[in-house]
N, C-alpha and C positions, 0 to 999 in steps of 0.2 A: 834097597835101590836108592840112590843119589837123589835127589829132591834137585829138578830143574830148576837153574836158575829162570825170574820170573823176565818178561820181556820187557826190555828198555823205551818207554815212550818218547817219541822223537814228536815236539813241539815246533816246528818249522816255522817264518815267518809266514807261508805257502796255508798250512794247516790253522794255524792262529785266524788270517783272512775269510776262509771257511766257514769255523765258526760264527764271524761276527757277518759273514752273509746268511748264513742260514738263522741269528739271533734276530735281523734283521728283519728278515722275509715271514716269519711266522711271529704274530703277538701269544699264542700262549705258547712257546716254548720260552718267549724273551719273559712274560709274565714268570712264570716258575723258574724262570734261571735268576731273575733280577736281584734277588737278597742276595749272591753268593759272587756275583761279580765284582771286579775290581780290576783299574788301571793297571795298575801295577804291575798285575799277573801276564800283561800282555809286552811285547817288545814297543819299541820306544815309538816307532812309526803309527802305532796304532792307539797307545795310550790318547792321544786327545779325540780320538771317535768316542773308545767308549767311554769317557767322561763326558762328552758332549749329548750319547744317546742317555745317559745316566741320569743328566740335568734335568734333559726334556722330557723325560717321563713321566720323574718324578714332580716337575714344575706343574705339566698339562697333561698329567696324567692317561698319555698314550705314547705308543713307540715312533718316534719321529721317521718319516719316510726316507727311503734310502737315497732317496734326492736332495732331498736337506742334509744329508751328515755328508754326504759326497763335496754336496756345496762348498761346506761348513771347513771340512777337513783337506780337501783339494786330494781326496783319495780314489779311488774307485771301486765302489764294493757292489754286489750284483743282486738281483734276485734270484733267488732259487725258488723252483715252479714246480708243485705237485709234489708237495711232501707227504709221502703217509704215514699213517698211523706208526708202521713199522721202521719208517724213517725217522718220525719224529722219537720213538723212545732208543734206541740208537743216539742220535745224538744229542739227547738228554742225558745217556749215559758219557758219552764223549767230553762234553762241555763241563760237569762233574767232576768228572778225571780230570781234566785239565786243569779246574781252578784248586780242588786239592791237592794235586801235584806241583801247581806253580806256589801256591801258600805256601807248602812244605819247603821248596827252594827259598823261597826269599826268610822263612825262620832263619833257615839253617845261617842263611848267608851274613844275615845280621847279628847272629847268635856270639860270635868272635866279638866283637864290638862290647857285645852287653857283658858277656863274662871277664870282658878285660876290668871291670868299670864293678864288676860283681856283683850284679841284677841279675843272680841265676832264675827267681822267680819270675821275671819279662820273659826268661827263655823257654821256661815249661810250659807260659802261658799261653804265645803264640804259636809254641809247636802241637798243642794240645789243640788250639782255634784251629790250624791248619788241620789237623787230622781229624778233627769233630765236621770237618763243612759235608754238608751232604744235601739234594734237594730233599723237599718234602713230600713224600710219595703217600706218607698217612693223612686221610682227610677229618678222623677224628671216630667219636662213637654214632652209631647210629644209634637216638635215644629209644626209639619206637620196634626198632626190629627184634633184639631177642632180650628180651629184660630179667628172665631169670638167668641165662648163661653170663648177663652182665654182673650179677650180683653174686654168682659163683665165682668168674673172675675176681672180684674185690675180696671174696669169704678166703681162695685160695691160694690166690697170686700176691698180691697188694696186704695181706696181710689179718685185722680185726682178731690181732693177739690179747688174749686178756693179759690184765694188770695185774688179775691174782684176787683183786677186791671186786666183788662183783657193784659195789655202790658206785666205785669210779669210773666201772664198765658203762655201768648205764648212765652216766652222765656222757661219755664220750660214744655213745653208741656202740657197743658191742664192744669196744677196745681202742687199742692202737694200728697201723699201718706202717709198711714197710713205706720209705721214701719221704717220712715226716718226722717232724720234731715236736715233743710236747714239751713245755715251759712250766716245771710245777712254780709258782711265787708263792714267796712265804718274806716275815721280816726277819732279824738276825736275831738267829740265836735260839731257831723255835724248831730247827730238825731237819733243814731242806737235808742237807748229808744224811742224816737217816735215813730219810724219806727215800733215798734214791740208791742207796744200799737195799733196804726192803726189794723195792723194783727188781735192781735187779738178779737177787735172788729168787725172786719168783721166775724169771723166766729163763732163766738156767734151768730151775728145775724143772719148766715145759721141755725143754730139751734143746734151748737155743743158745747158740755160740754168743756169748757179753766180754764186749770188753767196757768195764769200767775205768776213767779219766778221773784221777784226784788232781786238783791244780791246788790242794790247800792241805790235805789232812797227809799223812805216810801211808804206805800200802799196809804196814801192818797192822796201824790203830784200824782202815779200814778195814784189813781182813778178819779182824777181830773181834769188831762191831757184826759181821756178818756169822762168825761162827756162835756167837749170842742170839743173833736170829734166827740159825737153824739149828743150832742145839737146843734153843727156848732156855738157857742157864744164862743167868743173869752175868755180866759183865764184870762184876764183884768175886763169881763164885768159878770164874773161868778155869784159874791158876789148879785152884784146890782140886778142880774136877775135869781136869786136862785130858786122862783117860778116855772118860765119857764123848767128852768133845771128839773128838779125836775118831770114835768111834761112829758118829750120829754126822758126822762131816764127811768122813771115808763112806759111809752105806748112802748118803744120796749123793755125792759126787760120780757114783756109777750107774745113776739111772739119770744124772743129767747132762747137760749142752755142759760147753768151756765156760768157767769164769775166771777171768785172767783181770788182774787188777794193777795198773801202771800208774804211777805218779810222775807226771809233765811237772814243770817249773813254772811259777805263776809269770803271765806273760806271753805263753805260748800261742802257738795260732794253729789255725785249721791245718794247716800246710803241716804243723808237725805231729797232728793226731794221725795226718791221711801216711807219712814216711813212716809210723810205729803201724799205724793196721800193715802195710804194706809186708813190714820183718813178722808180725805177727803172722800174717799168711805161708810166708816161705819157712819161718820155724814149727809153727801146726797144721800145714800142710790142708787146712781150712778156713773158707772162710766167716767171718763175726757176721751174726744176725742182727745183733745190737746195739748199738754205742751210748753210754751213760758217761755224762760229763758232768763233774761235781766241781764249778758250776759254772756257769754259762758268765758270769762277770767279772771272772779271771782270765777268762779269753782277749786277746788281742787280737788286731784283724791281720789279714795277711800282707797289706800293706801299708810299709812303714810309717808313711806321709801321713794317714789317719790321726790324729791327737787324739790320744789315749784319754787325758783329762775332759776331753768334751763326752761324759759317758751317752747322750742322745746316740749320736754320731756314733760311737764304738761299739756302741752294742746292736745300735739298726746293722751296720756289718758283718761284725763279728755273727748273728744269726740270719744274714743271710747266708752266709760263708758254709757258716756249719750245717744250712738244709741244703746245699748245694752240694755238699758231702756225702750227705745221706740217700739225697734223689741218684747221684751218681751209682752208688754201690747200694743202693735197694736198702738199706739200712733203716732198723726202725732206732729211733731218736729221742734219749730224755736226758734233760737236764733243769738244772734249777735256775730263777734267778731272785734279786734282794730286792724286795720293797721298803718302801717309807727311807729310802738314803735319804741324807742331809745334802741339800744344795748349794753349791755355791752361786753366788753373782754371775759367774760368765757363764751358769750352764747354759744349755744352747736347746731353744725346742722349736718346734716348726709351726709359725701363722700365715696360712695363707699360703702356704709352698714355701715361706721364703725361713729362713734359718735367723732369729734374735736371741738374743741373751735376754735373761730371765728378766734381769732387774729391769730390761725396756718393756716389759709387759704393762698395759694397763687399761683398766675395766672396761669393757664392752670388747675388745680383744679376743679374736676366733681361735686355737691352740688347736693341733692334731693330736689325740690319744689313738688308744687301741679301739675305741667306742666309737671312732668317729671323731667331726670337731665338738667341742667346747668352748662355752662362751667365761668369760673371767668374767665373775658378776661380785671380786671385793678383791683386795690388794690390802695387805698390812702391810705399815710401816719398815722399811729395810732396816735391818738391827743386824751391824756388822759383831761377828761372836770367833772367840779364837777356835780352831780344831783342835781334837784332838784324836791319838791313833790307840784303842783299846788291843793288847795283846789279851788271851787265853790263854789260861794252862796247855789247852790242845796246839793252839798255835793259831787259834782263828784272830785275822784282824778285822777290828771294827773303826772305819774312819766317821766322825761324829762330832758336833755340838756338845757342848756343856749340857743344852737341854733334853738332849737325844733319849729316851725313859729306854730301862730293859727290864725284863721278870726277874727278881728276884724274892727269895721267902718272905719278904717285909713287901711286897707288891712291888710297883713301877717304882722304878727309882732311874733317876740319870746323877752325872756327875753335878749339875748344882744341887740336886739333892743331898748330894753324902757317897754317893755310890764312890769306891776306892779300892785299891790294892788290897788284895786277898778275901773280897766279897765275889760268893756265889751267887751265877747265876739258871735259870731252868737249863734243861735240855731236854732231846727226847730222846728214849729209849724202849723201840721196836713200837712207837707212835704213841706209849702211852708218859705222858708227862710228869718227872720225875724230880727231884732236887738233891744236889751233892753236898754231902757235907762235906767239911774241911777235912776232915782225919782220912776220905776215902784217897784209893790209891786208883782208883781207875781209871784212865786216861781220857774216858768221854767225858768227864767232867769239863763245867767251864768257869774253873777260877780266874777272877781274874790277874793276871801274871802283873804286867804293866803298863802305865799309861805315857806320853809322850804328848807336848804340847806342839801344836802349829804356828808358825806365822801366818798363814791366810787365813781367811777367815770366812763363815758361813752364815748361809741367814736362814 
C-alpha cells in the first residue's frame, strides 16, 4: 500500500495571530515556548510584537500585558479565556510545529545564497538547528525516587565498559560510557598510539563495533601493531611467523565486534570523521560503538576561521566538537593528547575569562587550567630559541626547542645535547618499554629520519 502523502501546514497570517494570542494570554505556555521563538519565523506585520514581548521578558522578567504590545505595536491581539489543560498541550504542540517548520523554511531559503559562496557547513548547521528545535518536555531525574533502576540505567544504557585493565577500571569507576570522551595525556614519543591500539582491541574483542582514526601513522603499520597485540608475537617476529598470525587473528576476529581502522589526513575535522562513520554504516550495514582517534592534536576544528596555531583555542574546540559527536551518536570516545609541547610567545591562555598571550603573563597573574585557576608565583626570563621539526622513521613529527629532552639508551638527551640524525629513540610496545636498535627492520621504531630548522622561535 502507497504511503500517504503527509499533510501540508498552512501558516496563515490569521493562524500566526492565534498563536501570539494565545502566547499572550497564558505565561506558562509563553514560559516554555520562549527559548524556541523567533522574529523571523513570523510574517512581517507581526515580527515587531514578538520582538517587543521577547525584550520585555527577558528585560523584566515577566510577559508584558496584551495592552502594552497592542500599545507598543498599534496591532490588536486578544485574550483568550479559559484555556485547558487539553488546550494548552495542543497548542504547545502547535506553536512547536510552527517554529520547526518556519526554521526549516527560512534554512532552505537562505541555503542558495550560502552554497553559491560555498559555506556548505552554515547549511548543515542551520538545517540540523532547524530540525533539532523541540520544546522540553523532560524535566530531568528524580534523584530520590527509584536509585537502583537509576543505576541499572547507567550499568546498561549509558554504558561502564571496561577498558580490559581492570587498574584503569577502578580509577575511572567501573569503566567508560557511552556519549563521553576520555583524553589519555602522555609526552612524545612514550606510546599514546599504542596505548590506544591496545584499547581498542580490547573492546572488539567484548564484542563492540571500533572504528579507529589514525591522523598520523598508515593503517597498516597500525594494523600491524594490533596483530602483535593479539597474536602476543613480537613485532620483529611477525614476517617469519605470518601463518601463526594469521591464524590467532582469524579465531578471535569471529568472536568479536568490527574493527575497522581508517587513516584521515592530518588536519581533518569532526565533520570528516562524522561523513566516514556515515559510509561506514551504509557499507556494514551497522552501526560503531566506539570511536578511537589517534590523536586528538591533529584534529582541526570545524571551522575555518579558528587559527590553528593558537593550539589553547584549537583544541578547547576541536574537543568540544568531537564530544558533541559522540553524545549525538551514543558513541563511547578515546583519544590521546601531547603534553609538555614547546610554546611559543603568542600562545594564547585564559586570565580571568579574557584570552593573553603568554609572554604578557606576570607573577601574581590567575591562569585557567583543567584544575581550576592558578596563580603564576615566578616568570623566567623570555629566551627567544629557533624550532625545530623532528621527523621519525614511522613518520611521527615532533615540533620543538633545541632544549626539548627525549628517551633515548644514553638517557634524556635533546638536540643541544647531541641528540641527531639516526639516533634512537624509546617506544612502547604492547605497554612495555623497549629500545630499537639501528639494524632492526620494524617499522614501530623511532629512528630519528630528519630534522628541519624554523624561523620562529620558542621559549
Amino acid at each position: 500500500m502507497a504511503k500517504e502523502p503527509e499533510e501540508t501546514r498552512d501558516y496563515s497570517e490569521e493562524k500566526q495571530k492565534l498563536l501570539i494570542d494565545v502566547l499572550l494570554s497564558s505565561d506558562e505556555i509563553y514560559a516554555r515556548c520562549q527559548n524556541i521563538l523567533d522574529a523571523n519565523y513570523f510574517v512581517n506585520k507581526f515580527r515587531p510584537a514578538i520582538r517587543y514581548i521577547l525584550k520585555q521578558s527577558e528585560k523584566y522578567n515577566v510577559l508584558p500585558k496584551i495592552e502594552q504590545v497592542n500599545a507598543e505595536t498599534g496591532l490588536n491581539f486578544q485574550k483568550i479565556e479559559n484555556i485547558t489543560v487539553q488546550h494548552q498541550d495542543a497548542f504547545l504542540d502547535e506553536i512547536e510545529e510552527f517554529c520547526k517548520n518556519r526554521a526549516l523554511a527560512n534554512a532552505v531559503l537562505s541555503a542558495v545564497d550560502l552554497i553559491e559562496k560555498g559555506n556548505y557547513g552554515e547549511v548543515e548547521k542551520r538545517v540540523r538547528e532547524a530540525i533539532l528545535i523541540s520544546l522540553t518536555n523532560d524535566i530531568g531525574t528524580n534523584y530520590f525516587e527509584d536509585p537502583k533502576a537509576r543505576l541499572e540505567r547507567i550499568r546498561h544504557s549509558n554504558g561502564q565498559v571496561s577498558t580490559g585493565w581492570k587498574a584503569v577500571d577502578d580509577k575511572l569507576y567501573g569503566g567508560v560510557n557511552r556519549g563521553e570522551i576520555t583524553i589519555w595525556c602522555a609526552g612524545s614519543g612514550v606510546g599514546k598510539s599504542l596505548f590506544l591500539q591496545n584499547i581498542a582491541i580490547n573492546f572488539a574483542l567484548k564484542g563492540l563495533n571500533v572504528v579507529y582514526i589514525t591522523l598520523e601513522l598508515s593503517e597498516e603499520l597500525c594494523a600491524m601493531r594490533m596483530d602483535s597485540m593479539l597474536s602476543e608475537i613480537s613485532t620483529k617476529e611477525i614476517f617469519r611467523k605470518i601463518d601463526e598470525v594469521e591464524i590467532k587473528v582469524k579465531q578471535a576476529g569471529r568472536k568479536s565486534g568490527d574493527l575497522h581502522v581508517k587513516q584521515l589526513p592530518q588536519g581533518s575535522t569532526c565533520n570528516d570523521i562524522k561523513a566516514y562513520l556515515k559510509t561506514y554504516e551504509i557499507e556494514r550495514q551497522k552501526r560503531p560503538d566506539v570511536l578511537v582517534v589517534d590523536y586528538l592534536d591533529l584534529l582541526f576544528p570545524n571551522n575555518k576561521r579558528i587559527d590553528p596555531s593558537n593550539l589553547f583555542v584549537k583544541d578547547k574546540f576541536v574537543t568540544e566538537e568531537l564530544r558533541g559527536l559522540l553524545v549525538d551518536r551514543q558513541m563511547i570516545g578515546q583519544t590521546a593528547a601531547q603534553l609538555n609541547r614547546c610554546l611559543s610567545l603568542d600562545t594564547t591562555v585564559i586570565s580571568n575569562g579574557n584570552s593573553i598571550k603568554i609572554k604578557d603573563v606576570n607573577v601574581g597573574d590567575w591562569l585557567d587550567s583543567n584544575e581550576g585557576p592558578v596563580q603564576v608565583i615566578e616568570k623566567t626570563p623570555i629566551i627567544k630559541q629557533p624550532l625545530f621539526k623532528i621527523t621519525t622513521k614511522s613518520g611521527k613529527t615532533v615540533t620543538c626547542s633545541a632544549k626539548h629532552t627525549f628517551p633515548t639508551k644514553d638517557g634524556l638527551k635533546s638536540l643541544e645535547d647531541g641528540l641527531k640524525v639516526s639516533d634512537m629513540m624509546f617506544s612502547m610496545i604492547n605497554t612495555t618499554a623497549t629500545q630499537e636498535n639501528s639494524n632492526d627492520t620494524d617499522d614501530s621504531g623511532e629512528q630519528i629520519y630528519k630534522t628541519i630548522q624554523f624561523n620562529n622561535s620558542a621559549n
